[in-house]
C-alpha positions in Angstrom: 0.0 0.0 0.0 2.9 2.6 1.1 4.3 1.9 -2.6 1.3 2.5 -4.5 1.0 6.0 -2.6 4.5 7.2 -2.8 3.7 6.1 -6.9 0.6 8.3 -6.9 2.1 11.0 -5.0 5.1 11.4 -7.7 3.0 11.4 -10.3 0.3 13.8 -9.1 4.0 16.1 -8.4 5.2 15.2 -11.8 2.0 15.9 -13.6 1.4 19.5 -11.8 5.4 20.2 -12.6 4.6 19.1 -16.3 1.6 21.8 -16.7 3.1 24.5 -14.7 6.2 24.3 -17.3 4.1 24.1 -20.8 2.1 26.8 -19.5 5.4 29.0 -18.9 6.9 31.7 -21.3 10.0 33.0 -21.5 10.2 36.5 -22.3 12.1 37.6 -25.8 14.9 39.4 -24.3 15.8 36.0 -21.9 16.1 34.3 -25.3 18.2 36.7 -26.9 20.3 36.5 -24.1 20.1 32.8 -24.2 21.4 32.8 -28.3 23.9 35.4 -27.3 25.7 32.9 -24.6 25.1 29.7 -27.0 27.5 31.8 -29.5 30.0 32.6 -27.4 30.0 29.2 -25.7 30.4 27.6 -29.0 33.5 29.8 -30.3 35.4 29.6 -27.0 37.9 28.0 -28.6 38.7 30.5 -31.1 39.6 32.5 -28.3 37.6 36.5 -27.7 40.2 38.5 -29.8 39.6 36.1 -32.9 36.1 38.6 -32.7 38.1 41.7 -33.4 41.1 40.3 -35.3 40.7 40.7 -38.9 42.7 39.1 -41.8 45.4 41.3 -43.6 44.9 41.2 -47.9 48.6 39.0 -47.5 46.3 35.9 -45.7 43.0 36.6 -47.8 42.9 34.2 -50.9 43.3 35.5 -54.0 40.5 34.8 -56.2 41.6 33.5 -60.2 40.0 32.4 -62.8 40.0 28.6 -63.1 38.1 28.0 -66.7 39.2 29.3 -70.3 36.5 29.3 -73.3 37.5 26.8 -75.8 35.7 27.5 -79.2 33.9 24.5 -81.1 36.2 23.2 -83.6 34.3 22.5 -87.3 33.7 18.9 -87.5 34.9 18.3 -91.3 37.9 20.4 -91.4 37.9 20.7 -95.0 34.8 22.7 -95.0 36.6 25.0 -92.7 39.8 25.5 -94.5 37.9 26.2 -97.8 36.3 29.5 -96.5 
């Protein structure tokens, strides 16, 4: 009998815990806040002053062309040596 209260009892606690949370809302700045600190958390390993460091043009990549247009060659070549 003492087991099948102490079960009631934790799920009549667990139950009122459940609606009291769904029923909860966070205000917007708590989860700006909350984003902010998730950001931070997960570039802590870059280290604070990568924020502020910025690349000199010597590290940048330069940027080339990798592609050349190659015109379509006749496919009889006599035609295309006659005119």
């Amino acid at each position: 009998m003492r087991v099948w209260l102490v079960s009631v009892a934790i799920l009549f606690v667990l139950v009122e815990v459940y609606l009291s949370i769904k029923d909860f809302i966070l205000p917007l700045p708590i989860y700006i806040l909350g984003g902010a600190f998730l950001a931070i958390a997960s570039n802590y390993d870059k280290g604070i002053m990568a924020l502020f460091r910025q690349q000199s043009p010597a590290n940048q990549e330069i940027i080339s062309q990798t592609a050349t247009l190659v015109e379509k060659q006749a496919l009889n070549p006599e035609k295309s040596q006659k005119s």
